[in-house]
C-alpha positions as CSV (number, residue, x, y, z in Angstrom):
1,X,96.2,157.0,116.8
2,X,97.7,160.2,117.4
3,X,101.3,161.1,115.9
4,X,104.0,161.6,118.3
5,X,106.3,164.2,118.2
6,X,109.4,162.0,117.4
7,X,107.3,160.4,114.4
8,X,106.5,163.8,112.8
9,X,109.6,164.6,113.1
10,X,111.5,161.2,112.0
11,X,108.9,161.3,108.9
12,X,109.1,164.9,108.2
13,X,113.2,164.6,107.8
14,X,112.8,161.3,105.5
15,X,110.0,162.9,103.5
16,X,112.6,166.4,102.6
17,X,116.0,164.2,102.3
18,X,114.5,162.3,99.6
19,X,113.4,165.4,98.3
20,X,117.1,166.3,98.2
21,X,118.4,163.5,97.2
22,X,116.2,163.7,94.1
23,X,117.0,167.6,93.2
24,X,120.7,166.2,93.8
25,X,120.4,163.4,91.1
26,X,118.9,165.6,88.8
27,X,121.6,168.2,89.2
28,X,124.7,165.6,88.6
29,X,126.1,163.9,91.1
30,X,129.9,164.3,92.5
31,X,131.1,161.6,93.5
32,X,133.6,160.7,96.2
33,X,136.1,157.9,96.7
34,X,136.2,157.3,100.6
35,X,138.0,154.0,100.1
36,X,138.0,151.1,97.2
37,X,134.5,150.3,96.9
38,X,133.6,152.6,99.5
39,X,131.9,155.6,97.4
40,X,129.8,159.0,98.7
41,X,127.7,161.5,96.3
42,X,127.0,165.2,96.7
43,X,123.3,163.4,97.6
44,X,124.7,161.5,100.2
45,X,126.1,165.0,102.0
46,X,123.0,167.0,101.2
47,X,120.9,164.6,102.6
48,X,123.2,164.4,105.8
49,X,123.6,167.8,106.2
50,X,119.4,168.0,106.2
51,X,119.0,165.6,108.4
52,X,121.7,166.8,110.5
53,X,120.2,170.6,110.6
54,X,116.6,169.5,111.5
55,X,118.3,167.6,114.8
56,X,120.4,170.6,115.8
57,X,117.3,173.1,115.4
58,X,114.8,170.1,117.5
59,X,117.0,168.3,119.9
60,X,120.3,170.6,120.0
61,X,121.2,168.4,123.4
62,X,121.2,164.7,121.3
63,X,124.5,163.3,119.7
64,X,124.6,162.0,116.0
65,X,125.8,159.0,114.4
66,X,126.1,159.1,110.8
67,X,128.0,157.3,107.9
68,X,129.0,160.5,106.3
69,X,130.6,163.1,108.6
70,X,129.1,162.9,112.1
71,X,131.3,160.1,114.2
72,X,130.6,160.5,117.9
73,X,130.9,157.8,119.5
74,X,128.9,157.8,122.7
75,X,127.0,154.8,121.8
76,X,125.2,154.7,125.5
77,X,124.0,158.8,125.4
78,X,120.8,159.7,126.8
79,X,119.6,161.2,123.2
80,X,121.8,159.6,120.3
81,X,120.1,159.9,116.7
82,X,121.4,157.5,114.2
83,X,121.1,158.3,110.7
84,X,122.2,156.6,107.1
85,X,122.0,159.6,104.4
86,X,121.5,157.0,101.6
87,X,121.8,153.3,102.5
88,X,122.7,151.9,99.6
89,X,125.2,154.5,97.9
90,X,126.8,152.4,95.0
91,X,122.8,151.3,93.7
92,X,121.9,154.8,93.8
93,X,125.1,155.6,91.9
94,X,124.2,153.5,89.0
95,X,120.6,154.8,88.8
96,X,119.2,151.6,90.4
97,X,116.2,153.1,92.8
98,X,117.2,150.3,95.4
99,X,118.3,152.4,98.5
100,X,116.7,154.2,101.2
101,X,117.0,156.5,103.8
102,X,117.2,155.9,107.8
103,X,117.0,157.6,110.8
104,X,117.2,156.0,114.5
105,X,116.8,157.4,117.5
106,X,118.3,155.3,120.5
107,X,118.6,156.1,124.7
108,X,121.6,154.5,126.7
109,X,121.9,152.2,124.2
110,X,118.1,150.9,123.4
111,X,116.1,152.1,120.4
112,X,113.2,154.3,121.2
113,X,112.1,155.5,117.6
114,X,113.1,154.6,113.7
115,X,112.0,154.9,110.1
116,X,112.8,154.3,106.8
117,X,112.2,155.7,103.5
118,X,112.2,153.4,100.2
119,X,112.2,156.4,98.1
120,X,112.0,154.3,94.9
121,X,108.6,152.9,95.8
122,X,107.7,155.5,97.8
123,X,107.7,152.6,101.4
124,X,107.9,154.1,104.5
125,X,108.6,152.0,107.5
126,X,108.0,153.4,111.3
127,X,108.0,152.7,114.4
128,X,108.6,153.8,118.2
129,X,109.0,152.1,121.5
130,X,105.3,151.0,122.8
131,X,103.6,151.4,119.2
132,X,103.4,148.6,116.3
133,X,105.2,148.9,113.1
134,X,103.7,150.9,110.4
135,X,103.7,150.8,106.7
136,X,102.8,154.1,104.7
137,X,100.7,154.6,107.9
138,X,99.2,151.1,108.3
139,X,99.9,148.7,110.5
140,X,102.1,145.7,109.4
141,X,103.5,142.4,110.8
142,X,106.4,140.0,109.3
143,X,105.5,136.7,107.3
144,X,103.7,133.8,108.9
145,X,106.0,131.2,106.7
146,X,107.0,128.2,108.6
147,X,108.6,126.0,106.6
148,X,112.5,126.8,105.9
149,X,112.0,125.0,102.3
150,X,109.2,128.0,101.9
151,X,111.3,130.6,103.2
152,X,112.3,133.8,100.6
153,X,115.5,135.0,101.7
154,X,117.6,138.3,101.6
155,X,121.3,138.0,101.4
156,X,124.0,140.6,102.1
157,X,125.5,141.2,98.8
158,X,129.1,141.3,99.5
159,X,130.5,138.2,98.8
160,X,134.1,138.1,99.4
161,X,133.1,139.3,102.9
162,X,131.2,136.2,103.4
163,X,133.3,133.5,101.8
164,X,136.2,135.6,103.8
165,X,134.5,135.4,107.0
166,X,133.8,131.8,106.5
167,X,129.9,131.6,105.3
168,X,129.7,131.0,102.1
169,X,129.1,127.4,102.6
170,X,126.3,128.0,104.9
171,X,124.8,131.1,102.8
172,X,124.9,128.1,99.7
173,X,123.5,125.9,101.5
174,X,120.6,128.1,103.1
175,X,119.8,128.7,98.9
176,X,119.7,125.4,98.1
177,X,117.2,124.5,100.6
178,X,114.6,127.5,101.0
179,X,112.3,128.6,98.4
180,X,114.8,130.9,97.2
181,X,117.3,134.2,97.9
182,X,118.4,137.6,96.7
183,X,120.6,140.5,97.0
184,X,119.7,143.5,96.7
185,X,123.1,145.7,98.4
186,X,120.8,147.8,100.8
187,X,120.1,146.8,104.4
188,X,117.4,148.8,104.7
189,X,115.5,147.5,101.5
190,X,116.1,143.6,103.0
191,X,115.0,144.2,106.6
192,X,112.4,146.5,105.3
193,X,110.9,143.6,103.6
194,X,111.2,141.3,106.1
195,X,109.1,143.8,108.3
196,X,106.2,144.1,106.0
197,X,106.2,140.7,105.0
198,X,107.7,140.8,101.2
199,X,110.4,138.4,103.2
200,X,111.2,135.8,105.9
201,X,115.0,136.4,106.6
202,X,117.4,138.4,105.8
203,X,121.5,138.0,106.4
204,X,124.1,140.7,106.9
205,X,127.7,140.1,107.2
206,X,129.1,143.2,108.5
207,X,127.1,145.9,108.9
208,X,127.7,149.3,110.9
209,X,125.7,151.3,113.0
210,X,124.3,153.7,110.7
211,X,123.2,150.7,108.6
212,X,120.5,148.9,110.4
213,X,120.2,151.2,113.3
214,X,116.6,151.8,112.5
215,X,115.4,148.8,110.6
216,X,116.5,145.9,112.7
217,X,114.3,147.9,115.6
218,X,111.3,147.6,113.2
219,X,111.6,144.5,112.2
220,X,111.7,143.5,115.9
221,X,108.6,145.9,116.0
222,X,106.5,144.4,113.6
223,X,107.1,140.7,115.3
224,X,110.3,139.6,113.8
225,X,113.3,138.4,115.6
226,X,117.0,139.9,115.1
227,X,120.1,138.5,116.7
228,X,123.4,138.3,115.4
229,X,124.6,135.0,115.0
230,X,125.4,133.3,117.9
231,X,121.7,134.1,118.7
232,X,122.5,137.0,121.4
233,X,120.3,140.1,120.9
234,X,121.1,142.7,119.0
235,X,122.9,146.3,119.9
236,X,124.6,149.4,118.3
237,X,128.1,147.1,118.6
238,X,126.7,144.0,116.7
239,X,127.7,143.4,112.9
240,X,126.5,140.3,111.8
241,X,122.1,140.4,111.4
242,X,119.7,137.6,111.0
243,X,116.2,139.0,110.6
244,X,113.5,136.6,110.6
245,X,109.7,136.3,111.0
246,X,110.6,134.3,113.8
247,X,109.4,130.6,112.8
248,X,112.8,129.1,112.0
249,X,115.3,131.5,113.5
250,X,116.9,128.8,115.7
251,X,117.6,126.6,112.4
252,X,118.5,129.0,110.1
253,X,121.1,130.3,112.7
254,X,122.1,126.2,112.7
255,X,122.1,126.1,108.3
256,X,123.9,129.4,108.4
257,X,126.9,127.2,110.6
258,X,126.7,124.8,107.7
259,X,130.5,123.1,106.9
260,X,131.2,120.4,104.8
């Protein structure tokens, strides 16, 4: 199958911000306090400020979303790119190779394009409106686990945001009764494996745009559901992700309710 335009491009940015992001690391980060526990690196910006470049010189007309620098709020634009410099930021600033990098591209409101890069084991996820999910190039597909007790589950790593929000008895309960769970502090890296199939589920409290903007879509791509959780499908303005192959959405959405 022939590569569209959007995927050359969308691969071609992943492929050089990584680039950057390594040269970046190897130079010594600088690092910058946006809030407590709420860091940015001099990677972070380069990466951003790639990206951001290579959409002004292609689609000058689209607006962009990113964590970093690039707020414009038009959710519902005819061309809106969405992009995460380096989902993952606090990993990558303890030398821990879990993060990636994402780009989205979305019109009024629906995805038509996204990837991912897993720079750390060189993973990259794609996919476009009308086209299957890809892998490295190769097509994929989410698990075929159906049986909750068999189910290997990724959790959002932020706990005082869950047991504040009021789901730490659920997320507990959820680990005692599936095969087993793990937090890894990138969204990208959990729904990632969910849509290749190292996963079943994943959870996310509260995550922004930039976050899953482009991995929720392939996840959905590669035959996975993703609602928030109430069950309603997902959108730029949701914060709370279940990802799943599918099989036991409906009950894990129940378990994840849990009270005692």
């Amino acid at each position: 199958m022939l590569m569209s335009s959007m995927q050359a491009f969308i691969e071609s940015c992943l492929a050089d911000a990584a680039k950057t992001v390594e040269r970046e690391q190897k130079a010594g980060l600088k690092i910058t306090a946006k809030a407590r526990n709420n860091m940015a690196t001099s990677a972070d910006f380069a990466s951003e400020s790639l990206i951001v470049g290579r959409i002004r010189k292609n689609y000058p007309s689209s607006l962009i979303l990113s964590e970093e620098s690039y707020e414009q709020g038009n959710l519902l634009a005819d061309s809106l790119f969405v992009i995460d410099p380096i989902d993952g930021t606090h990993n990558f600033i303890q030398g821990m190779p879990l993060y990636g990098i994402s780009i989205a591209h979305f019109s009024s409101g629906r995805p038509t394009a996204g990837g991912t890069y897993l720079p750390g084991q060189k993973m990259l996820f794609y996919s476009e409106k009308g086209k299957k999910a890809t892998l490295n190039g190769k097509s994929m597909s989410v698990t075929k686990t159906a049986r909750l007790e068999d189910f290997f589950i990724m959790c959002d790593s932020r706990l005082h945001t869950i047991q504040d929000l009021g789901y730490m008895e659920g997320i507990v309960h959820l680990e005692r009764i599936s095969q087993h769970t793990r937090c890894l502090g990138s969204a990208v890296y959990d729904m990632g494996y969910v849509s290749c199939g190292m996963a079943d589920a994943a959870i996310h409290i509260k995550l922004k745009p930039y976050d899953f903007a482009a991995a929720a879509f392939i996840v959905g791509q590669a035959g996975g559901k993703v609602t928030d959780f109430e069950g309603r499908a997902w959108s730029l303005k949701t914060r709370q992700f279940l990802s799943s192959n599918g099989l036991q959405h409906k009950r894990l959405l129940e378990e994840l309710h849990t009270k005692k």
